[in-house]
N, C-alpha and C positions, 0 to 999 in steps of 0.2 A: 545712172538711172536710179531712182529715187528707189529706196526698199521700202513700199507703202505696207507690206503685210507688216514690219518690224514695226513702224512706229504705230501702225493702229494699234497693235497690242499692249501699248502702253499706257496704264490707267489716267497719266494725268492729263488724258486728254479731256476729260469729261471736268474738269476744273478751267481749262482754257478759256469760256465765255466771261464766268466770274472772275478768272484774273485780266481779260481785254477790258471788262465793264469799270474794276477797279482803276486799271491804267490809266483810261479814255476821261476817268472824271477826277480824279486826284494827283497823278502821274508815280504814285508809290503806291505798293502790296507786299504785305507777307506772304509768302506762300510755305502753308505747311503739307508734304508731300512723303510718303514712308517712303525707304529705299526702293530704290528700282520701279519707281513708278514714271522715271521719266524727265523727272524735271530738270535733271543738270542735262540732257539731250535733246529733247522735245521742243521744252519751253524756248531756251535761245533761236532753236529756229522757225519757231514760229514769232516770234516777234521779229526776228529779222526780215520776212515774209517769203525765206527760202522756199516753203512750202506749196504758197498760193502762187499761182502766177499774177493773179491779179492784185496782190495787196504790195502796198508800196515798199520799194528797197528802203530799207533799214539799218545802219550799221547798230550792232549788240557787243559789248563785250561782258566779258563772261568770268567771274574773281574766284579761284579756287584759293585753297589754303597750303598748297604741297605741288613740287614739279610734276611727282609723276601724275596725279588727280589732272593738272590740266593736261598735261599729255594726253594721257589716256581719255579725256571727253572730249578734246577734240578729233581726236581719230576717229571716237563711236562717232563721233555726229556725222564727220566727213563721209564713215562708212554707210552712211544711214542715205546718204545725197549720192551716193556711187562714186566718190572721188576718192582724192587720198590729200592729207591734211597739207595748207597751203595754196589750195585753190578759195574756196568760197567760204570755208572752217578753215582758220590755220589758229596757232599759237604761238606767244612768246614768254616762257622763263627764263630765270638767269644766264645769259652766255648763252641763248637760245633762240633762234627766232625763226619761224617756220610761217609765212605768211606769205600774198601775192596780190596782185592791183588789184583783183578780184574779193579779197576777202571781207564778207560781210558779218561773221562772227570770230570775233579774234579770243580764245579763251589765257587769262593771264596769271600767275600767281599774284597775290593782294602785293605781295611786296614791289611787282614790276608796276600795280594798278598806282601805287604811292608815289613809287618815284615819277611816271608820267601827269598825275596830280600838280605834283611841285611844278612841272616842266609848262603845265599847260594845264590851269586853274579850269579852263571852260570843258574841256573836253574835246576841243574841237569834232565836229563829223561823229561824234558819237552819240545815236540815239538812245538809248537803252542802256545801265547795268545793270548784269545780274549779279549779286553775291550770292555764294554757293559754302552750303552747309556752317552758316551765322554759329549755329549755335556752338561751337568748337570756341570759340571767344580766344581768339589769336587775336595778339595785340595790333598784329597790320591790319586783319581784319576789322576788328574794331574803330579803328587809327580811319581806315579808307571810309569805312560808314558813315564817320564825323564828318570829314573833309565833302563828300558826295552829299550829306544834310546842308552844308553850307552854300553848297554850289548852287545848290536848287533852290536857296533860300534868298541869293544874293544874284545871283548871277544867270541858270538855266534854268527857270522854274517846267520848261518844257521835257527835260532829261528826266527818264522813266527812272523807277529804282524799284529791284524788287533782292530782297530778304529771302533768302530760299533755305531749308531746312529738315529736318526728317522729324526731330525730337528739339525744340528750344521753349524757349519764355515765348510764346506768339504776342502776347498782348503787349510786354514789355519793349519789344521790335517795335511792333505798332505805332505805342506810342514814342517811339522816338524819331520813326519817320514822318509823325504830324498826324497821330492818328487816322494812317493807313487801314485797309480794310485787311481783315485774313483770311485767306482764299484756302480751302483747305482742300485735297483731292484723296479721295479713300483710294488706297492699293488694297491690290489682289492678293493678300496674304496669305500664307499657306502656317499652317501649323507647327510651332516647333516647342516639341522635349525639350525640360530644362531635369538633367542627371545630375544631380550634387555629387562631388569627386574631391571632397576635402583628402589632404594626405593624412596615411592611416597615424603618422606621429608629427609634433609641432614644430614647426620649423620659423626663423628668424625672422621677423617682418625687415621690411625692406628700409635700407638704410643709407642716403646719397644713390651713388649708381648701383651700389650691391644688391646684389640678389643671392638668396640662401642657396646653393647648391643643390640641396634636398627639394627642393620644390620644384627645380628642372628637372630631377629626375622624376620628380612624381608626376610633370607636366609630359614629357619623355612616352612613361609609362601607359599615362592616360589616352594620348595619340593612341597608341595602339592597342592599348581598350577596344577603340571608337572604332579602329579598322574591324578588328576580330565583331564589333557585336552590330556595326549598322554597314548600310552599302552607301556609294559615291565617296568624293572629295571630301578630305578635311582641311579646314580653315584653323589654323592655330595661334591663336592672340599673342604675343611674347611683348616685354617692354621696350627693347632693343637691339641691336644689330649684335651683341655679344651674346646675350640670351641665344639671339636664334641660331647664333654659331654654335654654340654650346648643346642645343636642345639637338640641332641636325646634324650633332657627333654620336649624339647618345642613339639617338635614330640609327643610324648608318645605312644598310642596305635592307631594304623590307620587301622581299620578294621583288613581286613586279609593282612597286610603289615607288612612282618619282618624288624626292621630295626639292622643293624651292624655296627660294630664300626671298621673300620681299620688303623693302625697305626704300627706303630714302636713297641711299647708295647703290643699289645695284646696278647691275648692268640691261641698259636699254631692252636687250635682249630678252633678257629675262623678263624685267617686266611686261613687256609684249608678247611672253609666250603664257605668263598668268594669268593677261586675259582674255586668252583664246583657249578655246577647249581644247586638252588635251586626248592623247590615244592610249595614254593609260591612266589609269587611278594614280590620284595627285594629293600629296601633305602640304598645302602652304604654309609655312611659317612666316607670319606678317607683324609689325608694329601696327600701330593705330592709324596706319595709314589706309587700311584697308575695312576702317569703322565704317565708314561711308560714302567714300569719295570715289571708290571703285566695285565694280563689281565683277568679282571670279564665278566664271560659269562653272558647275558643276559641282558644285559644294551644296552638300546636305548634311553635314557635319561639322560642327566648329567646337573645338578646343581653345577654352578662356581663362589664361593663367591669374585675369584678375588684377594686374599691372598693370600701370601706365608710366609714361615719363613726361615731367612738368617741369618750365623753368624755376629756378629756384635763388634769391639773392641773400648772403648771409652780411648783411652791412657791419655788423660790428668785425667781422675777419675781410673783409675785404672781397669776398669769394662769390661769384657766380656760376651757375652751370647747371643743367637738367639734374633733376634728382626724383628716382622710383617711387610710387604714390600709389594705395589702391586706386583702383578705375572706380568712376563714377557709377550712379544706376542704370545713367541715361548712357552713360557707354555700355555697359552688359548690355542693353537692351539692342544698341546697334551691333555690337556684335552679334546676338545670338539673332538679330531678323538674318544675318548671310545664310543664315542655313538653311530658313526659309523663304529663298527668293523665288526659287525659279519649281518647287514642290515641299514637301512636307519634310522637317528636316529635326534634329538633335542637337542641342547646345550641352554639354561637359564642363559646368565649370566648377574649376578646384579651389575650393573652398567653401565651407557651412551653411547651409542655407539660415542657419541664425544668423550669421555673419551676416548677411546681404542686406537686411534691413537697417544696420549699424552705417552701410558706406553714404560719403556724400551723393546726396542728388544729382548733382552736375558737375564737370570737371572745376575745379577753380580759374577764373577770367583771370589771363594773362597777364590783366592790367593790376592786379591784386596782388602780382608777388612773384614778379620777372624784375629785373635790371630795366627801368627807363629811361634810359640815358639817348637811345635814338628816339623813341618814341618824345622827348624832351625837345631834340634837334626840330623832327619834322613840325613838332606843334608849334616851335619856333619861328621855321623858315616861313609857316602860315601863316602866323602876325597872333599868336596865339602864343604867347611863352608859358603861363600856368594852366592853359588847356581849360582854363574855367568856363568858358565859351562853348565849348565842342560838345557836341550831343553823343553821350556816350553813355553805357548803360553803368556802369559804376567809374565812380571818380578815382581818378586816381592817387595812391598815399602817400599823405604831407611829406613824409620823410625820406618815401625812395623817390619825389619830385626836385625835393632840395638836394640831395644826393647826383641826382643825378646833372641838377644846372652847377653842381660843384666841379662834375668833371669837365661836363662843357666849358665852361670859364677858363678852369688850366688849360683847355687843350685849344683853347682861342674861338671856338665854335660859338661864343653867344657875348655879347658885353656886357659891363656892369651894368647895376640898376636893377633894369623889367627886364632883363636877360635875351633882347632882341638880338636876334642872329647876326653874326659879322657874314665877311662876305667869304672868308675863312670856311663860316659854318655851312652858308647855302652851297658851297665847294662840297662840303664832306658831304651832305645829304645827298650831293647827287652820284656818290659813289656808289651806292647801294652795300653801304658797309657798315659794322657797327662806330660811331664816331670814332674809338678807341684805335681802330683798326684803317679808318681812313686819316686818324694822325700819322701815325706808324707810317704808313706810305707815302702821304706826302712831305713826311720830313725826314723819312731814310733815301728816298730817291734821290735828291741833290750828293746825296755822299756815295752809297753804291751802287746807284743804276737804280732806274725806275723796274727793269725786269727779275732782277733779282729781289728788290724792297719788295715786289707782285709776287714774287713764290712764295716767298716766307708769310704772306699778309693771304693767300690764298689757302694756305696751310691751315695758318688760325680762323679762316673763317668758316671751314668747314673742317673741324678737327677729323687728324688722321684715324685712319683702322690702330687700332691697338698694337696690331704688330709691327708699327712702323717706328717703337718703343716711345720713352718718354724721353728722348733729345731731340728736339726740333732741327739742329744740323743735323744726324744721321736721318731723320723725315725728311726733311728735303732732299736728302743725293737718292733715297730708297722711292719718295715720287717720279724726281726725271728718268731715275732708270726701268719703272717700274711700268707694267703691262695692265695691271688690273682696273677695275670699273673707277675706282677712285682716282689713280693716278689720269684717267681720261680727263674727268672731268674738273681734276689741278691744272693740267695745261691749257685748259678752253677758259677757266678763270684769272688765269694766269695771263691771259691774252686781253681778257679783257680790261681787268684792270692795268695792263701797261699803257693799254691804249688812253683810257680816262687820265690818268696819272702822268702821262709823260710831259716833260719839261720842254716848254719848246723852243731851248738853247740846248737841249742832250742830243749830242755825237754819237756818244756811246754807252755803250751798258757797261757793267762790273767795273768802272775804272777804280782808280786805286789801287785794285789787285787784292780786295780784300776777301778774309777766308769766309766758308760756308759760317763757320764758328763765329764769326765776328757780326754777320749779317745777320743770322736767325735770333742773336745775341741784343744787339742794337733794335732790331726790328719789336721784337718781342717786349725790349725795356720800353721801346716808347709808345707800345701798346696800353701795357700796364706798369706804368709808373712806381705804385706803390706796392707791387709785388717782386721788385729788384731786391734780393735779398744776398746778407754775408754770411758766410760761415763763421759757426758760433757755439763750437763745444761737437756736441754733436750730430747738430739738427741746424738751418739755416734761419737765419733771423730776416724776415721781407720788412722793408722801410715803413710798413703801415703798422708793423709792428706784430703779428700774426709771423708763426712758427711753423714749419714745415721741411721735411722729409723727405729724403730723394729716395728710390728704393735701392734694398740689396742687386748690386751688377748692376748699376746704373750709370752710364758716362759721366754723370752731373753730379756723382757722389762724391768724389772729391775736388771739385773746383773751388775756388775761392768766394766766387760770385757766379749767381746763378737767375737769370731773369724767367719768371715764375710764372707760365699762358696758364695754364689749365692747372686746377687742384682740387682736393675735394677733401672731408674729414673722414677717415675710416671709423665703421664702428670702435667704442672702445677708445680710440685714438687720442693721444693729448694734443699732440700736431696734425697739420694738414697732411698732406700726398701728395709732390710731386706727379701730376698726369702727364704735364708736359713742357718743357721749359728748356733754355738755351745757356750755355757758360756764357757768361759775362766779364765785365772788369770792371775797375772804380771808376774807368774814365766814360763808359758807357753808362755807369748808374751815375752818376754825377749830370752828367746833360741829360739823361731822360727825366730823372727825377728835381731836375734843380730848382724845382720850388719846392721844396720838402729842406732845402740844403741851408745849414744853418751853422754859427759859432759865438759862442760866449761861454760867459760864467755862466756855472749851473753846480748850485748847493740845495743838498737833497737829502729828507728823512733817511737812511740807510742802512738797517737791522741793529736800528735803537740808537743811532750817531748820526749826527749830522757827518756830511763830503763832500767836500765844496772842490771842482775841477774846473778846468778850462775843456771844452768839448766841441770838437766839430763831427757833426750829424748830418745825415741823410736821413731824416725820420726818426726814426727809433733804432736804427745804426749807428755805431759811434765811430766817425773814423780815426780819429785823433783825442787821447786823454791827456794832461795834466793837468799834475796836484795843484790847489790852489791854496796860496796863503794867508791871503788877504781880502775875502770876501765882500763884498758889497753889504751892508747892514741891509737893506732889503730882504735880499735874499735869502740871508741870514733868515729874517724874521718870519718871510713866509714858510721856510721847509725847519723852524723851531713850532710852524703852528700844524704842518701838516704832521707832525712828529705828535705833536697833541691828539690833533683829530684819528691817526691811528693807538695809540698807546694810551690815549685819556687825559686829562687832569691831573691823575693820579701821581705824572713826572711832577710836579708840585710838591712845596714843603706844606704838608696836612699834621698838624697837632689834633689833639682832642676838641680843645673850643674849634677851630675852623670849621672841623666835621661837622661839630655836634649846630655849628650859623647855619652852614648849608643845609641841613636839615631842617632847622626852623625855617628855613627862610621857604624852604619845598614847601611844607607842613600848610605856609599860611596862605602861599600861591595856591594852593590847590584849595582852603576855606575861601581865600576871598578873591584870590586874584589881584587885578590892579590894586593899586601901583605894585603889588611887590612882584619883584623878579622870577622870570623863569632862569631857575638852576642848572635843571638837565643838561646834560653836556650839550645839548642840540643849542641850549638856549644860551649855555655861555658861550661857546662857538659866536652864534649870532652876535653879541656885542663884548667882543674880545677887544677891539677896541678902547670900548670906554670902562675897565673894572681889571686891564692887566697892561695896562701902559703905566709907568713907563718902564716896568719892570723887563718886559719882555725886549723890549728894543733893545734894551742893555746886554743880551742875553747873546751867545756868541755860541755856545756848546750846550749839551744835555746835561750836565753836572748845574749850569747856570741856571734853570729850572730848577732842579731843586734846591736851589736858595731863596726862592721867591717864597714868601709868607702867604698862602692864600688865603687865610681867612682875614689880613689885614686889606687886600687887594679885591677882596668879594664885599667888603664891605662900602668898595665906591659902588657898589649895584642899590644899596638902600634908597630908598623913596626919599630923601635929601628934601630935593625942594619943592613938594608937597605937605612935609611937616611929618609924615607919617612913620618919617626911620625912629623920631621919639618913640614912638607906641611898641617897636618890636619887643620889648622886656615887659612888656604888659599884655601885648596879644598872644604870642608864644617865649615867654620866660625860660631860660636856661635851667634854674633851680625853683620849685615851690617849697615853701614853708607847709611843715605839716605838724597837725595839733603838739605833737612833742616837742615844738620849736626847731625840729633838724627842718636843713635846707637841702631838698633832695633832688639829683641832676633828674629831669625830664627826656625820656628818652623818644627823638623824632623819628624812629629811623622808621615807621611806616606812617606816612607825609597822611595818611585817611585817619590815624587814630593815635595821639603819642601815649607813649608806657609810663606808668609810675610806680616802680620798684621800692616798696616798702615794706617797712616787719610790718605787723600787723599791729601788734600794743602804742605802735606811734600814731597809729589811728582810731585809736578809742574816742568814742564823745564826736565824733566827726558823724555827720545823719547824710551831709549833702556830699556828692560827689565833684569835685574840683572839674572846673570846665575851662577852657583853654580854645579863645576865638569861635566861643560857642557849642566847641567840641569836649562832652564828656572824657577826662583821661580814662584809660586800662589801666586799672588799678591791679598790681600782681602783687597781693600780701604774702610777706614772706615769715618762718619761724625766724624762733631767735638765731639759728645757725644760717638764716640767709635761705634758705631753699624757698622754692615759689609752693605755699599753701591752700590756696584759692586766688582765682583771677575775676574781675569783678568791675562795672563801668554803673555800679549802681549799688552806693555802700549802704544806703538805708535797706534794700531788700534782702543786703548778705546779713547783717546784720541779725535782721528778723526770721531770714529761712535756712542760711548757710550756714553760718557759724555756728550753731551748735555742734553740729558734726565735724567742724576743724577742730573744735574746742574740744572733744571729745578724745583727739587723736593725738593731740599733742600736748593737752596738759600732763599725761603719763612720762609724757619724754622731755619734757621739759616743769617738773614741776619745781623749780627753782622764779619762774616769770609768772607775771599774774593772769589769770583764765579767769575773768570776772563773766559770772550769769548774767551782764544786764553791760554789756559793751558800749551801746550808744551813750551808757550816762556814768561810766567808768574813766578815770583819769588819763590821759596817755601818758605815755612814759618809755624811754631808750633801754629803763634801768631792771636788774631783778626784782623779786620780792626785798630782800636782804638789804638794797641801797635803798627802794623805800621807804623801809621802817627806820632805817637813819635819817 
């Protein structure tokens, strides 16, 4: 029986004309709707026309972002129709499917909506999708919006599509479902406290998975603030399943205060008692799952530690994996509406209210700075390999696109060229795994069983609880044996993918007879390739070249080879952190990695020496050395030049004149420029070539460099055959002539103004100051003992203002030299008074 009082009381009803009006004439709407007004329950059944008897059957389905969100809406809905989920509302997530002949709203995770996409382009029998809570900007979600833009645009222009939301971009939705209308529906909001709850001393921003310790407990603390000073349920935001382990230790027992754990992982049970009211006052402890997608009754208080967790790709180490991020504004905001759903409630959040104006706006869009390597696949297998086509709200970047058709390629999933999907790849897509992980299965299964390859591959695709430690053999034997929520739903994964995966010549599983150790080992390397690492001093060296650390009491600490699933960089850290990885051997990194696998000569810059060995490699592993003694001149040539390009020039034989070329030569590039040559190392680098052959080819060792004469070798850089190498002794001359007749060296070494270190008496009778490529010299007049006296770029004005006051100083200490009153019209001269009058 239909519970009519329940759903009248839901506000988005009063938006329902405006979004049928929008349906009925464009077949796409935004709808923007505050939490608990209804729309993830209401709206699907009313388009389905479960409600009216008279409005036509309709099948809806319904895209959440998370198992337990569609779980839990389609149960409300079903409960809302008087049934129970599977008759008229059912759903299917992963390993999951709860549906009947009957069902006219099937509600799905984006990820099941993707893979039935791929399977079945039209939709068949589907009138209606809803996307539910868009503004979360998950990569499926966004991924499924492109592909449902396309359908409608090519194929079903009759398939409804509505954008559903609490807090997003409405207009930017809009416009990419074709300038859709936005349907907006005002909820019943009740008022809610916002208490600033910064901790009273400064604790560590969050850094990969870490979180400060001191923060949970002042998160800890805060909960029970909230008990002692307001009444109902509290709702308490934490980033992750360790967090909320940690925060509901420090809790422990609080009188008559149940406290729960909700997450991703828990137990069915559990989530189904968080969202039915409870009979005593209740702490939940949630991840971000519980931003929007659910609603707990009874909660008038929520506690918001201000965390969130974001995927995150470190391309130069090779590393992906969630890593701790403040929460957005537009998440505070959905948090802190749970406390006011259902009456007037209190938000606690710990941290500054200066702070809060500092955080980003909105979470970062998954597509901006996740690992794209599946989302590469799917855009593949839809005839779309650079996604340039797909209607998405941000495009996604150049580098983690190529990155990611890099791995597809090795792993056979896309061919050269435009990187169009083999048939390898439309295979992986329909695994519903990340590529890396549906290689791993299909090419461990020929060797150990396809049920075994599915444990180890169910492992890594929903990484274990913590305490199942960081060796993926002891995870695995602690899953089969194991009771708990996680190990449930390893075996239901495990099921599944045997079934997708198996070979259909397989007899049997495990043959071979091979170990747990060999399998999780194998499995893991052909996950990730480039993370097969040897031990190497005291820390393991992975083939991509990236360093990393097994911990203290770790199985994996003393192995030889270690194949590397999960890691992360610790604060401080110079290496990575084994999270979770398998012993290995050569002969397993050898076939997982053998295209990384390489051997030859290799002569190498090496702390100031060339080393020339013979080398066979796995990456940046070396499995085999020898010395070599007889180099390829090549090779030679290039690591005598990368010996340059760290160390300088400098390895070069530089006299006085060479220095003193290269400086004129700077001096006049920088007046005139062309023809003459850029000196700067950058620039002799750039035509090494033509101004140190063939001196360098000849060159065999670092001693051989320093016999090369470079200023006889810089001088093939002059302007030649333009005419213009004549002029250098004219434009910037080595020595000038000055009024004494000495010939005095020029000093370039500041390329904007050269020095003319002179006594002063050799410039008497001189009015014009000597210019050089147009450039005034600095002229530094020195006594007769050589010290600088006055410095001067304009001898006619020293003359008339300065010198008397040098003349003043130094004819006492020198009056052996002549101090004539009228300088400009005085003799010059090297010599004393005394040689004069001779």
């Amino acid at each position: 029986m239909i519970r009519a009082d329940s759903l009248d009381q839901l506000p988005v009803r009063s938006a329902l004309p405006a979004l049928r009006t929008a349906l009925d004439a464009g077949g796409a709407a935004v709808l923007v709707a505050p939490p608990g007004t209804g729309k993830t329950t209401l709206v699907p059944l009313v388009l389905a026309g479960l409600l009216d008897a008279d409005a036509p059957a309709r099948r809806v389905v319904v895209a959440e972002p998370r198992r337990i969100a569609a779980r839990a809406a389609a149960r409300r809905m079903a409960w809302l129709l008087g049934e129970k989920a599977g008759e008229r509302v059912g759903y299917t997530v992963r390993g999951e499917r709860v549906v009947g002949p009957h069902t006219r709203v099937e509600v799905v995770t984006t990820g099941v909506l993707l893979q039935r996409l791929q399977r079945d382009q039209e939709l068949t029998g589907i009138d209606a999708v809803i996307l539910d809570e868009v503004h979360e900007r998950h990569l499926d979600a966004d991924t499924v919006t492109a592909f449902l833009c396309d359908v409608r645009a090519a194929l079903r222009p009759e398939l409804q599509l509505v954008a559903a939301s609490a807090t997003t971009d409405a207009q930017g939705w809009a416009g990419l479902l074709g300038d859709a209308p936005v349907v907006e529906a005002a909820g019943v909001t009740h008022p809610v406290d916002v208490v600033w709850a910064p901790p009273t001393r400064a604790v560590r921003p969050p850094h990969g998975m870490r979180v400060d310790p001191a923060l949970l407990t002042h998160v800890a603390a805060t909960v029970r603030r909230a008990l002692a000073e307001r009444t109902g349920d509290v709702l308490c935001f934490l980033p992750g399943v360790g967090e909320i382990a940690r925060v509901a230790n420090q809790l422990g027992a609080i009188g008559d205060v149940e406290v729960l754990q909700v997450h991703g992982r828990a137990p069915a049970a559990v989530q189904d008692a968080v969202l039915s009211p409870g009979s005593r006052r209740r702490v939940v402890l949630a991840t971000s799952v519980a931003e929007s997608s659910l609603t707990v009754p009874g909660v008038r208080i929520v506690v918001d530690s201000g965390l969130a967790r974001e995927p995150r790709v470190d391309h130069a180490r090779g590393l992906s994996a969630l890593t701790t991020v403040r929460a957005s504004r537009a998440a505070g905001a959905q948090r802190a509406g749970r406390a006011g759903r259902e009456a007037p409630g209190v938000v606690y959040r710990c941290w500054d209210e200066a702070e809060d104006a500092r955080l980003p706006r909105f979470p970062a869009p998954e597509i901006k700075v996740a690992d794209l390597t599946a989302f590469a696949l799917q855009a593949a297998c839809w005839g779309d390999p650079d996604a340039s086509d797909l209607a998405l709200l941000d495009a996604p970047p150049a580098g983690a696109m190529a990155a990611a058709r890099t791995v597809l390629t090795a792993i056979g999933a896309v061919g050269p060229g435009p990187g169009r999907v083999t048939s390898r790849g439309a295979r992986l897509a329909r695994l519903g795994l990340h590529p890396r992980l549906g290689r791993a299965l299909l090419d461990a299964a020929p060797e150990v069983g396809t049920r075994r390859a599915a444990e180890v591959v169910a492992l890594l695709s929903e990484e274990p609880p913590r305490e199942y430690g960081d060796d993926l053999a002891g995870a695995l034997r602690t899953a089969r044996r194991g009771g708990d929520a996680y190990g449930a739903r390893w075996r239901q994964e495990v099921r599944r993918l045997s079934g997708l995966a198996k070979q259909p010549d397989e007899r049997q599983e495990g043959r071979g007879g091979a170990s747990d150790d060999h399998v999780a080992g194998l499995v893991a390397a052909l996950a990730f390739p480039e993370r097969v690492a040897r031990r190497d001093g005291g820390s393991y060296l992975m083939v991509s070249g990236t360093r990393a650390e097994a911990g203290d009491g770790s199985p994996l600490r003393h192995a030889e080879w270690v194949a590397v699933a999960v890691a992360d960089r610790p604060v401080g850290a110079g290496h990575a952190r084994v999270r979770l990885g398998a012993v290995a051997d050569e002969e397993v990194a050898r076939r997982a990695a053998a295209s990384l696998f390489a051997e030859g000569d290799e002569v190498a810059w090496s702390d100031g020496a060339l080393v020339a060995r013979n080398v066979t490699r796995l990456g940046a592993v070396e499995l085999t050395v020898r010395p070599l003694s007889k180099a390829a001149p090549g090779l030679v040539r290039e690591a005598l030049l990368e010996g340059l390009r760290r160390e300088g020039f400098g390895l070069l034989r530089w006299d006085r004149d060479a220095e003193a070329l290269r400086q004129r030569l700077a001096f006049l590039r920088r007046r005139i420029g062309e023809p003459w040559p850029d000196v700067s190392d950058e620039g002799l680098h750039a035509r090494v070539d033509e101004w140190l052959e063939p001196e360098l080819s000849a060159a065999r060792r670092r001693a051989d460099l320093g016999r090369i004469e470079a200023g006889q070798a810089l001088r093939r850089l002059l302007p030649w055959a333009s005419g213009d190498a004549a002029r250098l002794d004219e434009l910037a001359p080595e020595r000038i002539e000055v009024p004494s007749g000495s010939r005095i060296r020029v000093d370039y070494a500041d390329p904007g103004q050269p020095v003319l270190a002179v006594k002063l008496q050799e410039m008497f009778g001189l009015d014009e100051t000597p210019r050089l490529a147009g450039v005034p010299v600095l002229v530094h007049l020195l006594s007769p003992a050589g010290r600088p006296a006055a410095v001067t770029a304009d001898l006619a004005s020293f003359w008339r203002d300065g010198y008397r006051s040098v003349r003043a100083d130094l004819r006492g200490r020198y009056p052996k030299h002549p101090w004539p009153e009228d300088p400009a019209a005085a003799e010059p001269t090297r010599f004393t008074n005394a040689r004069l009058r001779r």
